[in-house]
N, C-alpha and C positions, 0 to 999 in steps of 0.2 A: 077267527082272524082272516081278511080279506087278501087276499094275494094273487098277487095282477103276474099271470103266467104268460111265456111270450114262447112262442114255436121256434125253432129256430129258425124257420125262414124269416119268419117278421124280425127277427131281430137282425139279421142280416141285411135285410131289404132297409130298416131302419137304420143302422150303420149303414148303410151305402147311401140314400139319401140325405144324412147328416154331413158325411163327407163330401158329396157333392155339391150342394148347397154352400156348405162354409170355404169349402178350397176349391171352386170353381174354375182358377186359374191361379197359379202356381209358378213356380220357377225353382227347379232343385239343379244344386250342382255335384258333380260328383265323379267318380271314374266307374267305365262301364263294364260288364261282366257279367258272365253266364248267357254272352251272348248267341241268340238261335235264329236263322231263318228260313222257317218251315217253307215248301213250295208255293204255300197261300199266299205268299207277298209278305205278311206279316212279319214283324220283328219282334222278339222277344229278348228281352235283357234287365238286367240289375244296373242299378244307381249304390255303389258305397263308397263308404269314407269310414275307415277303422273299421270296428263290429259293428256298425249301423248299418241297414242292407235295405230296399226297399224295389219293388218288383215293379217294370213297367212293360206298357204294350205300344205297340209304335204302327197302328193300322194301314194299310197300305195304301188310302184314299187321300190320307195325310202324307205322305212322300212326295216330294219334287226335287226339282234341281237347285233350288234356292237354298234349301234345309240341310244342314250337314249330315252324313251317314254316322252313325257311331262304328265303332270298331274297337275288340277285344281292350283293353286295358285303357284305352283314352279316356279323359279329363271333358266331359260337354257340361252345357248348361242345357236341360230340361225343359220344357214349357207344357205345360197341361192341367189336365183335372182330377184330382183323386177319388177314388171310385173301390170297390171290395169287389173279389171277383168270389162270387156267392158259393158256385159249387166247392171251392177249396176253402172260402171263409179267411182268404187273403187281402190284405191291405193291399194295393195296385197303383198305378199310377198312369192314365190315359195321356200319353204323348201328344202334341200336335206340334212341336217346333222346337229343333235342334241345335245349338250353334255351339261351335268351339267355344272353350270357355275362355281363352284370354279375348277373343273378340267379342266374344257377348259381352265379357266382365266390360268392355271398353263401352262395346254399345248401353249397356246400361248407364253406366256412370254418366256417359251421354245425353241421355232421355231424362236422367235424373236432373244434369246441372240445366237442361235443357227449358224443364218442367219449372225449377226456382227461379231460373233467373225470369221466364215468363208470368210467372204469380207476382213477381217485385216488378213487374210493368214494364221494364230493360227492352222489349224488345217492342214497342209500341209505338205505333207512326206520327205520335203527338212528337215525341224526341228527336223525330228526324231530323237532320239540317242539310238543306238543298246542299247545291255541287255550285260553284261560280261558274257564271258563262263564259268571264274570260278570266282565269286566273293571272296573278304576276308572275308566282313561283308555284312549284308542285314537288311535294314531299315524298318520298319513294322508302318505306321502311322494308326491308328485304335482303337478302344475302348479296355481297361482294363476289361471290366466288359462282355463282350460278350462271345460268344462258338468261333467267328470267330478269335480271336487270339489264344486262344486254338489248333483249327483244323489246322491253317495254324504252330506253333510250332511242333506240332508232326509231319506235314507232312515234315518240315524242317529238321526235327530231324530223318527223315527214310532215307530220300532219301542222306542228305549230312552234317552226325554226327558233323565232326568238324568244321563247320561255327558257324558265330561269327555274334549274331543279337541284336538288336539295336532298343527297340519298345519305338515311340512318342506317347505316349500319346493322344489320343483330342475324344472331344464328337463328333458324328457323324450323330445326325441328332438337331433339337429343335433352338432356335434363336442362342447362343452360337457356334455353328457348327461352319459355316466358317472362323469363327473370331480363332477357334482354329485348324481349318486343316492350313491358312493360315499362323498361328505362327507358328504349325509344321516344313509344308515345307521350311518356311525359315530357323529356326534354324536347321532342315538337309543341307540344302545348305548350312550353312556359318561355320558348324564343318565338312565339308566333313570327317565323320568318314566311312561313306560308300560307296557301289560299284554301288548300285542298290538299290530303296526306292519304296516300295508297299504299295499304300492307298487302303484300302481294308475296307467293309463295308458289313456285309448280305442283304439278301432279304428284303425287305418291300415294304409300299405304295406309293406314288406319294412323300403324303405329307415328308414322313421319307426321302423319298432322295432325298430333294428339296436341302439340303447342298451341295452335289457337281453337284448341277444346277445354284451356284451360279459365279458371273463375277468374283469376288475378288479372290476363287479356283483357276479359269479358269486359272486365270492371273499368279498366283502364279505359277500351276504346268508348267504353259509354259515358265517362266523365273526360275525353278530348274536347275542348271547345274548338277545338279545326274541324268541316267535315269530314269525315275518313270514309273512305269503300275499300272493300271489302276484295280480294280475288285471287282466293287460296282453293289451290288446286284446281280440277279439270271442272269442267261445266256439271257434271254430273254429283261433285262431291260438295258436300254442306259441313260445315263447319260453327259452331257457336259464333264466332266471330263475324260470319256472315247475317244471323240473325241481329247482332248487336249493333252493327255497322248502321252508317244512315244509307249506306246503298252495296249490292253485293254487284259484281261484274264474275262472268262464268269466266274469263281465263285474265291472269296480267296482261296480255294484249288487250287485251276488251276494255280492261282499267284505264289503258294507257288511253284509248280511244275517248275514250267515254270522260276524261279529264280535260283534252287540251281538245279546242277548236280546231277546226280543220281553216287552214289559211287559204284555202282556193275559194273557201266560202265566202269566208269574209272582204275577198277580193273582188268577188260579183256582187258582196253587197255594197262595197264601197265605190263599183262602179255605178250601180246602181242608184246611190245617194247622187254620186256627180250630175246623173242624165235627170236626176230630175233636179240639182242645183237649175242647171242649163235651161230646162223648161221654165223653171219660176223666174229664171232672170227675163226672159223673152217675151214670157205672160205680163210682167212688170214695166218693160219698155213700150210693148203695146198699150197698155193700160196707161201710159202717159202720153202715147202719141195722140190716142182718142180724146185725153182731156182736154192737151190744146187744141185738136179741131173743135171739140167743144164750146171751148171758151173763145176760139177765134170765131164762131158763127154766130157768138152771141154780142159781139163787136159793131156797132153802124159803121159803115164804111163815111171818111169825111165830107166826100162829095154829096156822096146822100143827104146827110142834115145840112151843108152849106142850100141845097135846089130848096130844102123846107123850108129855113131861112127866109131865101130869097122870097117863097110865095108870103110866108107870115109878113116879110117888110112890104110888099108889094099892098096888100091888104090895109095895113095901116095904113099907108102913102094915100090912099084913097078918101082913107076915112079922113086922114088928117086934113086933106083936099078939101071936102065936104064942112068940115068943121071950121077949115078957115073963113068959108063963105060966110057962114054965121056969126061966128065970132072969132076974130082974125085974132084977139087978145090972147083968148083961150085959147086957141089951137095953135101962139105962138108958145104958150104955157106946157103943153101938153107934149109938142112937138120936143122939146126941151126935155122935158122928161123920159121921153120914147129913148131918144138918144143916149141920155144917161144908158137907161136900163141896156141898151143894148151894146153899145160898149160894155157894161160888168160882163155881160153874157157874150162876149163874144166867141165865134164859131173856133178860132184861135186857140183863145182860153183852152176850151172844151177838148180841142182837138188833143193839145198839148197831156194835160191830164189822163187821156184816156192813152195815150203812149205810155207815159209815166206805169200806169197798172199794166200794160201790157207788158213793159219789161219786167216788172217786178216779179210778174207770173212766169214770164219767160225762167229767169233768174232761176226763181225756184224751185220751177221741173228739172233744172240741169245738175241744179246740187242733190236734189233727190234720186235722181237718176245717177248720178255719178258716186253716193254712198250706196246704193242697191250694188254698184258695179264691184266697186271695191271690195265690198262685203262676202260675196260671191267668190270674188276671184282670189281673196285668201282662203276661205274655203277649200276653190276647188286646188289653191297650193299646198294646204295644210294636208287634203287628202293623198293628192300626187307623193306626194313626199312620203306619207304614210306606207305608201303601196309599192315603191322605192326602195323602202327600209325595210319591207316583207319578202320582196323580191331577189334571188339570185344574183341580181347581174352586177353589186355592186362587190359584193365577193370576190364571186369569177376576176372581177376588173383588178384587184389588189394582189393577184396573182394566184386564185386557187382554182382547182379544174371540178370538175365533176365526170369520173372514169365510170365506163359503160361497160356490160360484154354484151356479145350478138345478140343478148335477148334482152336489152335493155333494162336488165337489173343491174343498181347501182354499186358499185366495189367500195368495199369500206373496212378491207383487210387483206394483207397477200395470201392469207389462207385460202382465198374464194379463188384465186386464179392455178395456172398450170402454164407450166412452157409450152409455148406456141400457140395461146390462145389468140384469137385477136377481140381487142380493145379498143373504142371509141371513146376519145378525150375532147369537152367540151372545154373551152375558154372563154373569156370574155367574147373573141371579135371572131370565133367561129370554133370550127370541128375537126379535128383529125383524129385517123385510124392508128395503130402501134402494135406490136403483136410483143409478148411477155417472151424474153428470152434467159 
């Protein structure tokens, strides 16, 4: 009988490459113990949970500041390769990356929902839906009670006065969260009152913005027919919702920016439109002033054809001369007929006629010229007006100020002042100083 004998190294070595190979990368969770660390830098500790016990090593080329330390009795999540440590014929486990476990558990479920919703195409730039250049209205889903709807009104309210905004309501972080971004977004979707709708949330922890890490979000803001962006938490933190969104912005100010037009812009563009109304009207009067000197040089002056006239009659007179001598019948025939013809033709006639189209032409450069004008000049009223209704001053006029402090930042709370600050109040028809008493 043939019997396949194995040393114990080879069998060890073969157990150690079997386990490496198949759990090359792992993740065990568990609480730590029989923890040691010799002067080598090296860490040595156990992973259990009940009487299940499994031995790891934790190399010291693998440590940094990123990687949580473990410690006597604590709860980690794992990361490595499993491996036999030969001389003792020990199952082992090769550490490379440590994390608490309620933060890994989150970061996983993370990378998990992360990973699904990116195979189901969710997060794909075909789904995108642009931003309006100029919205009507802007949808603000976010908390009542925060500084972040505050900061993102005022910045709405610098950059683009006369929009029209639209804030949902919903908790944004705690068990209740999703269940009310989710009612949000839908009841924006189904009153399409708006252009563009910003879920927007501050800075915080893992746990605080575990809300828009949730599926149910995910889901919702990827079947919004509004476009929505995205700008939950600080520039630095990502969120599923961010990937979901048709566009992400690193802070709610950034959102708020990134939503409404900035009106100074649009102020140089609409002057900019007027200065070339102005131009093309100018280019237009020119263009007609040339036509009638055109059309007046192509005019004979009357005196001119009476002198041709004259020499054509002068020429016949001769001939007729000539003709009478011969035959006085004929050339009194003849003469008769000259005369006819020149009466139809006469220089009169001609003259008369050729005023007639002159004024006609006339006429009709003035009414062209005079709808070019009009056309123009509502225009440039309909603009005027526009930039009017964009502008401050008809506010101010109706009785509202606009209050300053020394550093010409604007007051828009008696929080921001103190006794005895001083104060610059703009009005309509000028400026006066006030000190806070």
């Amino acid at each position: 009988m043939n019997r396949k004998i194995h040393t114990v190294r080879e069998l060890c070595l073969d157990l150690r490459n079997t386990l490496e190979s198949r759990y090359a990368s792992i993740w065990v969770e568990g609480e730590v113990s029989a923890l040691a660390t010799p002067p080598s830098g090296h860490i040595y500790f156990s992973l259990k949970e009940g009487n299940a016990l499994i031995r790891c090593t934790y190399f010291r080329n693998r440590q940094n500041a990123r990687n949580a330390f473990p410690s006597e009795g604590s709860q980690i999540l794992a990361e490595g390769q499993l491996s036999m440590y030969q001389p003792r014929g020990e199952l082992q486990m090769v550490v490379r990356l440590i994390e608490a476990s309620g933060e890994g558990a989150m970061r996983l479920a993370f990378e998990r929902l992360k990973n699904k919703l990116l195979a189901e195409g969710l997060f794909e730039q075909a789904h995108k839906k642009s931003l309006p250049d100029f919205p009507r209205a802007i949808g603000l889903i976010t908390s009542t009670g925060g500084a972040v709807l505050h900061d993102m009104l005022v910045t709405l309210s610098r950059r683009y006065p006369c929009i029209r905004i639209i804030v949902y309501p919903s908790s944004v972080q705690g068990d209740n969260a999703p269940d009310d971004l989710v009612k949000m977004i839908g009841l924006a979707g189904e009153r399409s009152e708006v252009d563009v709708l910003v879920l927007a949330r501050g800075g915080g922890s893992a746990e605080d913005l575990m809300a828009f890490n949730d599926e149910r979000v995910a889901r919702a803001i990827f079947h919004c027919p509004i476009p929505l962006l995205s700008a939950v938490g600080h520039e630095t933190d990502f969120s599923i919702s961010d990937f979901v969104a048709d566009h992400r912005a690193p802070t709610p100010t950034a959102a708020a920016e990134l939503v409404a037009p900035d009106s100074s812009v649009l102020t140089r563009r609409f002057q900019t439109l007027e200065q070339r109304i102005r131009n093309l009207q100018a280019r237009l009067i020119q263009d007609s002033f040339r036509t009638v000197d055109y059309l007046n040089a192509r005019l004979v002056h009357p005196d001119r054809k009476l002198v041709l006239i004259r020499h054509a009659h002068t020429g016949l007179h001769g001939r007729l001369a000539e003709l009478a001598v011969r035959n006085i019948q004929g050339g009194r025939s003849r003469t008769s007929n000259r005369s006819i013809s020149l009466r139809a033709h006469s220089p009169a006639n001609t003259l008369k006629l050729a005023r007639a189209r002159q004024l006609k032409f006339h006429g009709s450069l003035k009414q062209i010229a005079r709808i070019a004008l009009e056309h123009y000049s509502r225009q440039i009223a309909e603009k005027t007006q526009a930039i009017r209704l964009l502008g401050p001053g008809d506010t101010l006029f109706r009785g509202y100020a606009i209050v300053q402090d020394t550093n010409k930042a604007i007051i828009t709370s008696p929080t921001e002042v103190a006794t005895g600050d001083n104060l610059e109040i703009t009005v309509s028809r000028g400026k006066f100083c006030a000190r806070v008493s």
